[in-house]
GUVEX-643254 format. One record per residue (C-alpha): x, y, z; residue number from 1. Coordinates in steps of 0.05 Angstrom, whole numbers. Layout:
% residues N
VOBA       px       py       pz   resi
VOBA        X        Y        Z    NUM
...
This chain:
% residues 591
VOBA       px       py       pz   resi
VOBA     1514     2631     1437      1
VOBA     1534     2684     1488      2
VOBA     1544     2627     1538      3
VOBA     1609     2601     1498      4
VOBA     1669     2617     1534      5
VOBA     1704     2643     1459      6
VOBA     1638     2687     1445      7
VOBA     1657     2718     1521      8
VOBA     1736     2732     1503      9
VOBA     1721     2766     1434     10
VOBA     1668     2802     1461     11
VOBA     1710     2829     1515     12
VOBA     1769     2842     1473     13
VOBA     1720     2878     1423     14
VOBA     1685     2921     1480     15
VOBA     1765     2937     1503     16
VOBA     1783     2963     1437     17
VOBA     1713     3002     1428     18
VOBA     1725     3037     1495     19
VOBA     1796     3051     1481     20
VOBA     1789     3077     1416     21
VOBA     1726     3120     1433     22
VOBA     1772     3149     1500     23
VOBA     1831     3158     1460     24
VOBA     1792     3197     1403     25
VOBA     1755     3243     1451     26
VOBA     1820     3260     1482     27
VOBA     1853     3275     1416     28
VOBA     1792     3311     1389     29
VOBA     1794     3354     1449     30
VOBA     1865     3354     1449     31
VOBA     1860     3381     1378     32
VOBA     1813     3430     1383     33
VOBA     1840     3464     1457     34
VOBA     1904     3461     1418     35
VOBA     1878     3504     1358     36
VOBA     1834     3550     1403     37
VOBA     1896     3562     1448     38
VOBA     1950     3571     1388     39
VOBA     1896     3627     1357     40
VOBA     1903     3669     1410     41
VOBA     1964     3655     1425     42
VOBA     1992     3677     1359     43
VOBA     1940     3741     1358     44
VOBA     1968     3762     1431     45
VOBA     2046     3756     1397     46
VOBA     2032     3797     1339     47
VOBA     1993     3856     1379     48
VOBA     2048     3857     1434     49
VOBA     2101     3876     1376     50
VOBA     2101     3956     1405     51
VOBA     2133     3972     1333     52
VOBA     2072     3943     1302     53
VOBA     2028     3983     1352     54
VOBA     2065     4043     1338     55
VOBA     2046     4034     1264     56
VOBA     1976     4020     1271     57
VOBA     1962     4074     1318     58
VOBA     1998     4134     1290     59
VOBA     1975     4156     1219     60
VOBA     2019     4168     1156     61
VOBA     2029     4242     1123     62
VOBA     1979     4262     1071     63
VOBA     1942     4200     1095     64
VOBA     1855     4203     1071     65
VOBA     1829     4137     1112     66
VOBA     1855     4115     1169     67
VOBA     1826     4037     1158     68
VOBA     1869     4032     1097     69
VOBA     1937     4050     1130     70
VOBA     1923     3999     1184     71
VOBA     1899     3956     1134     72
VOBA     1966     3973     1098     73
VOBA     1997     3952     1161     74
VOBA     1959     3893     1175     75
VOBA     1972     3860     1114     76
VOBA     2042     3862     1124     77
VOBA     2042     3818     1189     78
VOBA     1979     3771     1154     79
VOBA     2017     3717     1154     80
VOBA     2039     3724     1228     81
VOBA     1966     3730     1252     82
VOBA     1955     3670     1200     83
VOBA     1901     3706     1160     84
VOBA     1891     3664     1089     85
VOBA     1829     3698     1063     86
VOBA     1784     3638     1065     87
VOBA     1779     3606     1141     88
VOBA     1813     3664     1186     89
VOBA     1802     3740     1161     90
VOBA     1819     3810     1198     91
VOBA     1767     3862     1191     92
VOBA     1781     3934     1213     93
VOBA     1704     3970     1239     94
VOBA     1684     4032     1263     95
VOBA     1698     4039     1333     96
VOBA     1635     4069     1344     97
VOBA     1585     4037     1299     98
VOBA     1622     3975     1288     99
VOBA     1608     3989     1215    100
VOBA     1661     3947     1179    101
VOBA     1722     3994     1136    102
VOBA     1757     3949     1106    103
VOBA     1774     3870     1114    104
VOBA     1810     3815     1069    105
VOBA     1740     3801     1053    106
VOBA     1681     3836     1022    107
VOBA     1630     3789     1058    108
VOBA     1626     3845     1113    109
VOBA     1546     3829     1116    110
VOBA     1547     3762     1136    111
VOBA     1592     3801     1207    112
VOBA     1558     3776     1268    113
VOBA     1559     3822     1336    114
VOBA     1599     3765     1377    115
VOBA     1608     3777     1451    116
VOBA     1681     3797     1437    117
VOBA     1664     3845     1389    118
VOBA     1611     3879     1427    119
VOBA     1660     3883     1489    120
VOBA     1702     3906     1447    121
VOBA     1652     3959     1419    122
VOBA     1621     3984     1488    123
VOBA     1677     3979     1532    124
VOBA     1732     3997     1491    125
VOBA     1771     3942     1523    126
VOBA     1804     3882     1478    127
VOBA     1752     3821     1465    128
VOBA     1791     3765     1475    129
VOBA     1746     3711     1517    130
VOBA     1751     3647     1496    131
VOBA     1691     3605     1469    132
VOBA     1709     3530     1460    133
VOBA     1634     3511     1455    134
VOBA     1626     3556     1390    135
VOBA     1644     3536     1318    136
VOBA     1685     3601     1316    137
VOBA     1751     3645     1346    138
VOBA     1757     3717     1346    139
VOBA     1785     3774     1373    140
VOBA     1765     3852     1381    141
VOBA     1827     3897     1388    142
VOBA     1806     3981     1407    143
VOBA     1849     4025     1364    144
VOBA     1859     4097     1362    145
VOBA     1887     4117     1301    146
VOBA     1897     4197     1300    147
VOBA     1836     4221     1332    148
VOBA     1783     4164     1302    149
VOBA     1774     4100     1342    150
VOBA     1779     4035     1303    151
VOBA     1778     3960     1314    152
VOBA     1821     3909     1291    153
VOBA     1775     3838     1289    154
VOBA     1807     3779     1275    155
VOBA     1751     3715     1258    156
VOBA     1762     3644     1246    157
VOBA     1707     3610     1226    158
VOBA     1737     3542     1241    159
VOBA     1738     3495     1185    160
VOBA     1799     3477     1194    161
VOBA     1789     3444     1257    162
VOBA     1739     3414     1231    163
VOBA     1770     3387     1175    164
VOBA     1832     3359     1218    165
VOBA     1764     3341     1267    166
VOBA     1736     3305     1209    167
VOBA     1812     3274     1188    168
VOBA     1821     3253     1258    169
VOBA     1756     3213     1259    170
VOBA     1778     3182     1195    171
VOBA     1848     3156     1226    172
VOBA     1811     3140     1293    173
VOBA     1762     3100     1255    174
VOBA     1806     3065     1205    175
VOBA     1849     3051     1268    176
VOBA     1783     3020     1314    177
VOBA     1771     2975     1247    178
VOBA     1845     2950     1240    179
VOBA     1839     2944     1320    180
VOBA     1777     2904     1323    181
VOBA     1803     2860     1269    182
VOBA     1871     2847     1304    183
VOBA     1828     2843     1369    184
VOBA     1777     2789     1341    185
VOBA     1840     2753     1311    186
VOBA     1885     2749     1377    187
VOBA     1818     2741     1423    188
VOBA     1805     2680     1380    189
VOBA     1882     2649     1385    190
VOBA     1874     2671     1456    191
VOBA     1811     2637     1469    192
VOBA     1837     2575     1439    193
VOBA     1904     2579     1476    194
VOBA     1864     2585     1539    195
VOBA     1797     2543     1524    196
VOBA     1833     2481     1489    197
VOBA     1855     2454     1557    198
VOBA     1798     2479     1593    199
VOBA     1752     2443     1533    200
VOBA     1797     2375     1546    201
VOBA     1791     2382     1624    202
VOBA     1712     2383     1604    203
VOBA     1725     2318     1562    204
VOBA     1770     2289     1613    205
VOBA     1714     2305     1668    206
VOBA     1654     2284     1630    207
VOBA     1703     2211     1626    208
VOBA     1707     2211     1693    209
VOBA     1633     2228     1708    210
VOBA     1618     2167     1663    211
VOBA     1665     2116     1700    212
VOBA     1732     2122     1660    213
VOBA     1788     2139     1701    214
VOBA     1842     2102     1664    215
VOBA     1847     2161     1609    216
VOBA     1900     2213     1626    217
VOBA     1904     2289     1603    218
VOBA     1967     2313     1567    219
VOBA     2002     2360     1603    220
VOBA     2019     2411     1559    221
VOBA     2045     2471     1591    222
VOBA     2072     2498     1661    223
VOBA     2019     2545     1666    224
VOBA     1962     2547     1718    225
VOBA     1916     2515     1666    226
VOBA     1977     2463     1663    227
VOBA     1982     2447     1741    228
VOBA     1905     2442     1740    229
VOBA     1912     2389     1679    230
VOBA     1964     2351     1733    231
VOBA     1918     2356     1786    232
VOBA     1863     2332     1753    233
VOBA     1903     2267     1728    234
VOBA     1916     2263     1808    235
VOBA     1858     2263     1834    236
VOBA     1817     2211     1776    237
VOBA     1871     2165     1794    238
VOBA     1860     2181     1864    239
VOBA     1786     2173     1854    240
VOBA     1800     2118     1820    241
VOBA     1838     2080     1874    242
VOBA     1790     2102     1926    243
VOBA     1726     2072     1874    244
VOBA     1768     2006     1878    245
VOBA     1778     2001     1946    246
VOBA     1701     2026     1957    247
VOBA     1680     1968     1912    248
VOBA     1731     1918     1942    249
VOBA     1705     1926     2010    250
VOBA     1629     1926     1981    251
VOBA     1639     1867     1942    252
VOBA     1666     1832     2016    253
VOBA     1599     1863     2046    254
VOBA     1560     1833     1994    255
VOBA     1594     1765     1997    256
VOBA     1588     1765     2066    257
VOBA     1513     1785     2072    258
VOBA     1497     1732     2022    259
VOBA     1541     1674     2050    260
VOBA     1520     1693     2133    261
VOBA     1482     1642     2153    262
VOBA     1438     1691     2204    263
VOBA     1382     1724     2165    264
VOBA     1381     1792     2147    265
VOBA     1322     1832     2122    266
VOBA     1329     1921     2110    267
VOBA     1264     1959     2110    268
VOBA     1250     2028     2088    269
VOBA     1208     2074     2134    270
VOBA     1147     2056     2093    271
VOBA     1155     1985     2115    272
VOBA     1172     1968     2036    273
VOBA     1240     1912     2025    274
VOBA     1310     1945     2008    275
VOBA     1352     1888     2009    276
VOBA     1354     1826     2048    277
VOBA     1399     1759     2036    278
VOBA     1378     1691     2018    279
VOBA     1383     1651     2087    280
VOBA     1336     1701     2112    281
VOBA     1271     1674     2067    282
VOBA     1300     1605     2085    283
VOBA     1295     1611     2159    284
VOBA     1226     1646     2153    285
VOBA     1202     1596     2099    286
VOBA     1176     1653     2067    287
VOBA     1193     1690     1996    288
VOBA     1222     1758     2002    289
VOBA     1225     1803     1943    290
VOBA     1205     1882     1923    291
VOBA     1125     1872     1935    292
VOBA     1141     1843     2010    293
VOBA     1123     1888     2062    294
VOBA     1149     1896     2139    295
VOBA     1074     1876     2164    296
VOBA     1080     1806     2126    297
VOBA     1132     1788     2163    298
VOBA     1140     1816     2229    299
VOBA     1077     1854     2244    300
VOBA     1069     1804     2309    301
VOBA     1122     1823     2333    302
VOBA     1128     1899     2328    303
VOBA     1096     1955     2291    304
VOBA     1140     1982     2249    305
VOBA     1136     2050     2272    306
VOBA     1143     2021     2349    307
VOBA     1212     1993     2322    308
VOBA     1224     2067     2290    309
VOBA     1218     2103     2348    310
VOBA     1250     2046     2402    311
VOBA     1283     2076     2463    312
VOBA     1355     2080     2473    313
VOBA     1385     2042     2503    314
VOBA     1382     1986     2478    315
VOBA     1358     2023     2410    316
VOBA     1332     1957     2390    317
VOBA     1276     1896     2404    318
VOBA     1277     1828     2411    319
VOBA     1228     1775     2381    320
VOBA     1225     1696     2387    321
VOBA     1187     1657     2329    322
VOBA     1183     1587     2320    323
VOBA     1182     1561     2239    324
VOBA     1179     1488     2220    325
VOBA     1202     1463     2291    326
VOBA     1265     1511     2298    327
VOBA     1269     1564     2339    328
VOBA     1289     1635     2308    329
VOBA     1312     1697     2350    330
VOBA     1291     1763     2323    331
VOBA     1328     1833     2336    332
VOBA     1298     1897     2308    333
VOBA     1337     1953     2303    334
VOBA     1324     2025     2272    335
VOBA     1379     2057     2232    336
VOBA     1377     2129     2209    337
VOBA     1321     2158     2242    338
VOBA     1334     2220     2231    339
VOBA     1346     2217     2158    340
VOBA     1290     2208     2104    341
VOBA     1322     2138     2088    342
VOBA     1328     2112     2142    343
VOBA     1292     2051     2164    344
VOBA     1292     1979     2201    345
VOBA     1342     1931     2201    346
VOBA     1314     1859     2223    347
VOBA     1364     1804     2240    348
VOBA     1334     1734     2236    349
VOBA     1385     1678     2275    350
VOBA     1379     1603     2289    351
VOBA     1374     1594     2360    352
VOBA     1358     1514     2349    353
VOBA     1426     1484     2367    354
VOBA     1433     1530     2424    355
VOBA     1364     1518     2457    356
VOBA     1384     1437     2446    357
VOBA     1446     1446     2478    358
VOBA     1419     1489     2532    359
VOBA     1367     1435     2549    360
VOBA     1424     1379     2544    361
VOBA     1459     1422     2594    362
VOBA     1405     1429     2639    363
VOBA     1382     1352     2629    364
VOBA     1463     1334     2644    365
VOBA     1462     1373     2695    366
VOBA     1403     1338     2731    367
VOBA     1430     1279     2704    368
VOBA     1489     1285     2740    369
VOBA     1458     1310     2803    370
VOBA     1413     1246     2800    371
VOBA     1467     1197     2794    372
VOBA     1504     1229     2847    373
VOBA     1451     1236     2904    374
VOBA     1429     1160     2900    375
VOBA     1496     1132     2925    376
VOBA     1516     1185     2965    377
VOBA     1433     1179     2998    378
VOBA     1450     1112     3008    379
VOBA     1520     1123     3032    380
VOBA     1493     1172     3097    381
VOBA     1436     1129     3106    382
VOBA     1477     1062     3120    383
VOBA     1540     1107     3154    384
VOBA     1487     1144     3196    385
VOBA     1455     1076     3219    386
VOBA     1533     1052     3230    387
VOBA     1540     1121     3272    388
VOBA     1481     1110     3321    389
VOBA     1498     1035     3325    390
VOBA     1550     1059     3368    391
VOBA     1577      977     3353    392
VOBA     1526      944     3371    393
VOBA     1506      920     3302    394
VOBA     1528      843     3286    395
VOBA     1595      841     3259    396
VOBA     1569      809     3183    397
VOBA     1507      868     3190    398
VOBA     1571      916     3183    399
VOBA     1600      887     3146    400
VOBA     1543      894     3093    401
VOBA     1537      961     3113    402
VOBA     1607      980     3097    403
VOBA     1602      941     3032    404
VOBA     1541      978     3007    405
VOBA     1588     1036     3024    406
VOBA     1644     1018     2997    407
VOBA     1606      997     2932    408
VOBA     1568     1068     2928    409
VOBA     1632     1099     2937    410
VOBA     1667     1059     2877    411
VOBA     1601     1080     2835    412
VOBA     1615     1154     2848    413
VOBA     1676     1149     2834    414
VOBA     1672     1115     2769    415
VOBA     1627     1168     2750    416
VOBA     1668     1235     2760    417
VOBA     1718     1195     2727    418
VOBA     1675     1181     2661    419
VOBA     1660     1253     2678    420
VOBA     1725     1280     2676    421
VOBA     1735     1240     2608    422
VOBA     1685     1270     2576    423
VOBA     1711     1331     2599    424
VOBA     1782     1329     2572    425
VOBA     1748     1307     2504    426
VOBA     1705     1367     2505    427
VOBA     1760     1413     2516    428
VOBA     1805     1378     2472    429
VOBA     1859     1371     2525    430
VOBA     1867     1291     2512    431
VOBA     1924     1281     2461    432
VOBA     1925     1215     2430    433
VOBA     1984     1171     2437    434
VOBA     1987     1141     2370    435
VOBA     2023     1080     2342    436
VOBA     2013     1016     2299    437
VOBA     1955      974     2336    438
VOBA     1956      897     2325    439
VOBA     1886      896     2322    440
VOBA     1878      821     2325    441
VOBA     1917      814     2392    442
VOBA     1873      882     2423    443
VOBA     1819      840     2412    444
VOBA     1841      780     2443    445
VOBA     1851      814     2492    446
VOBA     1792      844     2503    447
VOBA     1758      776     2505    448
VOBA     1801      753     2552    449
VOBA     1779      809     2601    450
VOBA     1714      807     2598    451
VOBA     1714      723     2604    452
VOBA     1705      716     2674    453
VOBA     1643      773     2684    454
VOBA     1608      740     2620    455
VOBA     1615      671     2664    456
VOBA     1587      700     2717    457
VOBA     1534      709     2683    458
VOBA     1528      650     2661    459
VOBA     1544      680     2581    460
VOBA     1585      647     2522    461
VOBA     1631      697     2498    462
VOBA     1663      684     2423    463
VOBA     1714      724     2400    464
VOBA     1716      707     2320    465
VOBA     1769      748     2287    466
VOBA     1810      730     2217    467
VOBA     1874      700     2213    468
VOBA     1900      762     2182    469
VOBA     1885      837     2204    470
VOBA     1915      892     2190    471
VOBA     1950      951     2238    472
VOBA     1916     1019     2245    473
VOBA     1944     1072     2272    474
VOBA     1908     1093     2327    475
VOBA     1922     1097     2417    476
VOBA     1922     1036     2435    477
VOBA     1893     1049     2511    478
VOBA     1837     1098     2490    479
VOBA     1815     1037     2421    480
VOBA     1816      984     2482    481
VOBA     1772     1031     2532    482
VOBA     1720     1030     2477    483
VOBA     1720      957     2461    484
VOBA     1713      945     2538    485
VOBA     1651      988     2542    486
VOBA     1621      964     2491    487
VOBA     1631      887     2504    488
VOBA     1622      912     2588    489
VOBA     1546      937     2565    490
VOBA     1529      881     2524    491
VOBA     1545      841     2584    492
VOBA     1503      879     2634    493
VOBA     1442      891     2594    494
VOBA     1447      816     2567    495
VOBA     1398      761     2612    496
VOBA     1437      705     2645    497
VOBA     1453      656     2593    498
VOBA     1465      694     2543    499
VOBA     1497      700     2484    500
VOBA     1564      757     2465    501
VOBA     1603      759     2399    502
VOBA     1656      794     2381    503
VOBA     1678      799     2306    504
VOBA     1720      835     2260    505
VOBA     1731      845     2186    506
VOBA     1764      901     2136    507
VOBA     1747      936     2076    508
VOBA     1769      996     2039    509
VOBA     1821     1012     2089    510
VOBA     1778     1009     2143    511
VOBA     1778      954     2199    512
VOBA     1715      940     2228    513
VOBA     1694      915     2303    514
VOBA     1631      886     2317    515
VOBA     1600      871     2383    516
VOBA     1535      831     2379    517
VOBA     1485      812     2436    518
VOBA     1418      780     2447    519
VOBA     1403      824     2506    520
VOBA     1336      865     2527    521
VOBA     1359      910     2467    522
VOBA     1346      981     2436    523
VOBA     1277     1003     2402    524
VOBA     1297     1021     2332    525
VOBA     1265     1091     2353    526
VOBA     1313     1098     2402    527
VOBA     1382     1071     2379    528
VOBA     1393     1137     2352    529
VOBA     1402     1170     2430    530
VOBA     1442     1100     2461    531
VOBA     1503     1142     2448    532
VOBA     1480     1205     2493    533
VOBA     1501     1216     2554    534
VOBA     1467     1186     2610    535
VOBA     1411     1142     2572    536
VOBA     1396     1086     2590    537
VOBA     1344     1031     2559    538
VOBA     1331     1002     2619    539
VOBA     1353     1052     2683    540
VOBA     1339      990     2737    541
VOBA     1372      944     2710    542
VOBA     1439      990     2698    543
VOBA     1435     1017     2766    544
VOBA     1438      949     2795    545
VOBA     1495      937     2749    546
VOBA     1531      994     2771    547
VOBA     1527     1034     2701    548
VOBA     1535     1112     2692    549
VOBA     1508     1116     2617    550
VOBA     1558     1147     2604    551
VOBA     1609     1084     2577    552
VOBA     1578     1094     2495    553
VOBA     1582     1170     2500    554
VOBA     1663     1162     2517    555
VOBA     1672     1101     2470    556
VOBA     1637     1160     2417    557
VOBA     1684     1219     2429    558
VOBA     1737     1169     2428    559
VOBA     1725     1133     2354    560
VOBA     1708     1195     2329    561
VOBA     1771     1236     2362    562
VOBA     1805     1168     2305    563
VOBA     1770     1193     2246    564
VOBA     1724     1130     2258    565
VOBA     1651     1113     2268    566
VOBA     1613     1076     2324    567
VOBA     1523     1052     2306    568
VOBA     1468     1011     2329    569
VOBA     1468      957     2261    570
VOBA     1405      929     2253    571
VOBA     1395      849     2274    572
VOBA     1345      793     2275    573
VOBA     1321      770     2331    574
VOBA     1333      800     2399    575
VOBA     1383      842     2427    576
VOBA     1440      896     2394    577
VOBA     1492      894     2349    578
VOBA     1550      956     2362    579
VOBA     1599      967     2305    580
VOBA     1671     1002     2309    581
VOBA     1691     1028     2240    582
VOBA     1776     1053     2244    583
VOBA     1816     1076     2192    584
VOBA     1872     1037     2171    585
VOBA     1928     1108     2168    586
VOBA     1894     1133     2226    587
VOBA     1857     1198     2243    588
VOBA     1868     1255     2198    589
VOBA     1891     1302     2239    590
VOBA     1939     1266     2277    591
């Protein structure tokens, strides 16, 4: 209960009035009673310094018997200047000697007790006048010689009436703390709630916030501090706000993007347990990841998990290779937050397949290329060499062979680094097609037509059977009749004398289709997928002798496909191969 912030302010305001009061009432008690100590002998001192009174008390009438009663005579003419009422402040008038008492305004002269002014008074002869404020009483003990006889004059309050106005005092002072504590409770309570609403609806506002709702705003209802703290508040949950929402934007884009990347990822904590990991990383592994998978399933061939932990820097990380279900996967194990108690291992799985493939096409192309390029030039040293140390001597038609072999070589090579440099320009995307409406019907005339006189060398029957109506696609017209020449040019060379080439056409769907069929030596079904790689070759002999780079279907490829089209190996009875050229009628996408 004590904890409650009104509890505090009315306690307070209570303990305030309490000490106030209990100061102020002290004072004025003490104020009171110094007061009515230093007015009694103040007023005893005035009356005695009157020398006219003196005079009267000292020297004695005619014909007078007692001396007490003519000072008592004169003494109760000046009573009411010494303030003598008979009941709380008498005068007595004793033997100066005995201090037996004379006479007095009372007759209680028994009850007398020897204070310390009265037996100064007595003994020294000197006035008693000291001042006492810790006793209940005041008095005073004036010598007197009267005639010859020796008197005193003692004056004794008893004090009750300071302790009456004492005990009135109290009265007002506690009536007053009552009425005080009252008005106290009541204002500490309209205080408290002037001062602990808005603190009690910044509590609200905050335990809102705490729980996720920053849309509700505080009212503003005052200037005061507690006001500029309501303001700020309502700042800063809309700032929080905005910052939650960006926080959450940029998470939701983390979390889209570690589910969606296609490279594996997989977080372990320092006990090797799984915090998180994204779903192409089971699919690469072939292996379920969830809560119960551990880092030693997975990778404990790899690494220990604690090698991983502690790996030196730099790199700060290791590398892995694993091979799943015939592709290759590249590992990379990195620690993150080693020194903090959550830290752990990060492993990132990626698909090295394509890459390996390609590197090992490079490498093959490369040697390929170096292959194709060594025979003819071999051949080309060997027969200038012999033409060299000749010196001329040769027969004229033996050079003339010679120089024909070189010659030939030399138009081989160069055919070559210009299939080459095709390729290239279609890798690098640097050949722009030169588009417009193709009569394909005439193209492939054509092409028949140029290919007539090496299929009759051969000894072949070429047929060109296309229908009476075709229709235009847009496509280049050069780069469409470069890949009908290949394709008709390797039918030819890998067909036996006396063979048989046909070229037909047909559309459908808005698609015009080429095909180019042969009963050559052929493709193995199990190898028509690679007849469009560079550099194959069903039969390497043979196409060397024909002068072919193996690269013609690779070119005639890029090329369809660079139209939106398609180029295949159809299947066909009997011997041989059967190429078909699918184009779209609009043309490639793209262009």
């Amino acid at each position: 209960m004590l904890r409650s912030l009104h509890m505090k302010l009315v306690l307070i305001m209570v303990l305030l009035i309490v000490s106030l009061m209990t100061v102020v009432g002290a004072f004025l008690l003490n104020s009171v009673v110094g007061f009515y100590i230093s007015e009694f002998y103040t007023q005893v001192s005035g009356v005695f310094a009157d020398e006219a009174l003196v005079r009267d008390l000292t020297t004695p009438t005619a014909g007078e018997e007692s001396g007490a009663e003519g000072i008592k005579s004169v003494l109760d003419t000046c009573a009411g200047a010494l303030g003598v009422d008979g009941r709380t402040r008498n005068y007595y008038i004793l033997d100066g000697h005995t201090g037996a008492v004379l006479e007095g305004t009372t007759e209680e002269d028994d009850l007398l007790d020897y204070t310390r002014n009265l037996t100064t008074a007595i003994s020294t002869g000197e006035v008693g006048d000291a001042r006492n404020v810790a006793a209940s009483y005041m008095d005073v003990a004036i010598p007197i010689e009267r005639g010859s006889t020796d008197y005193i004059i003692y004056i004794y309050d008893n004090g009750a009436t300071v302790e009456s106005l004492n005990s009135e005092l109290m009265v007002i002072i506690i009536q007053a703390l009552v009425f005080g504590l009252a008005i106290s409770v009541l204002l500490s309570f309209l205080l408290s709630k002037t001062i602990i609403g808005p603190i009690e609806q910044l509590t609200a506002g905050a335990e809102q916030v705490a729980a996720g709702d920053f849309g509700h705003k505080l009212e503003v209802a005052s200037r005061d501090e507690v006001g500029v703290l309501t303001g700020t508040f309502n700042d800063m949950a809309q700032r929080l706000q905005d910052t939650i929402q960006q926080v959450e934007s940029e998470r939701n884009k983390l979390d889209t993007l570690f589910l969606r990347m296609t490279d594996g990822v997989v977080a372990f904590s320092r006990e090797g347990g799984v915090i998180h990991s994204n779903p192409a990383a089971g699919e690469l592994l072939h292996a379920p990841i969830d809560s119960l998978t551990r880092y030693e399933d997975l990778f404990a061939d790899i690494a220990p998990l604690e090698t991983v932990m502690n790996a030196p820097t730099p790199p700060g990380y290791l590398e892995g290779e694993r091979e799943v279900w015939g592709r290759v996967l590249e590992l990379l194990l990195a620690p993150f937050d080693r020194e903090s108690q959550g830290g752990g291992v990060l492993v990132v799985v990626h698909d090295v397949t394509e890459q390996r493939k390609t590197e090992e096409m490079r490498k093959e192309f490369v040697a390929n290329v170096s292959h194709e390029l060594r025979t003819p030039l071999t051949n080309i040293l060997s027969y200038a060499e012999t033409l060299y140390d000749s010196g001329g001597d040769l027969p004229e038609e033996t050079e003339r062979n010679f120089l024909g072999v070189i010659l030939n070589e030399t138009q081989r090579m160069t055919g070559l680094v210009q299939d080459l440099l095709v390729l290239s320009r279609l890798d690098s995307g640097r050949t722009e097609l030169q588009l417009s409406e193709v009569d394909m019907r005439a193209l492939l005339k054509e092409t028949g037509q140029a290919n007539l006189m090496e299929a009759r060398r051969h000894h072949h029957t070429l047929t060109v059977d296309v229908p009476d109506v075709l229709p235009t696609v847009r496509a280049d017209r050069d780069r469409i009749l470069q890949v009908l020449m290949n394709v008709v040019s390797n039918a030819i060379k890998y067909t036996p004398d006396g063979g048989t080439i046909r070229i037909s056409a047909g559309f459908a769907r808005r698609e015009v289709w080429v095909e180019v069929e042969d009963n050559g030596i052929g493709v193995p079904p199990e190898e028509r997928s690679r007849i469009f790689e560079r550099f194959y070759r069903v039969d390497k002999a043979r196409a060397r002798e024909s002068g072919g780079t193996g690269l013609g279907l690779s070119i005639a490829k890029e090329l369809v496909e660079r139209h939106g089209g398609s180029i295949r190996a159809m299947d066909k009875e009997g011997p041989g191969l059967a190429i078909r050229v699918v184009l779209p009628v609009e043309g490639p996408s793209h262009g």
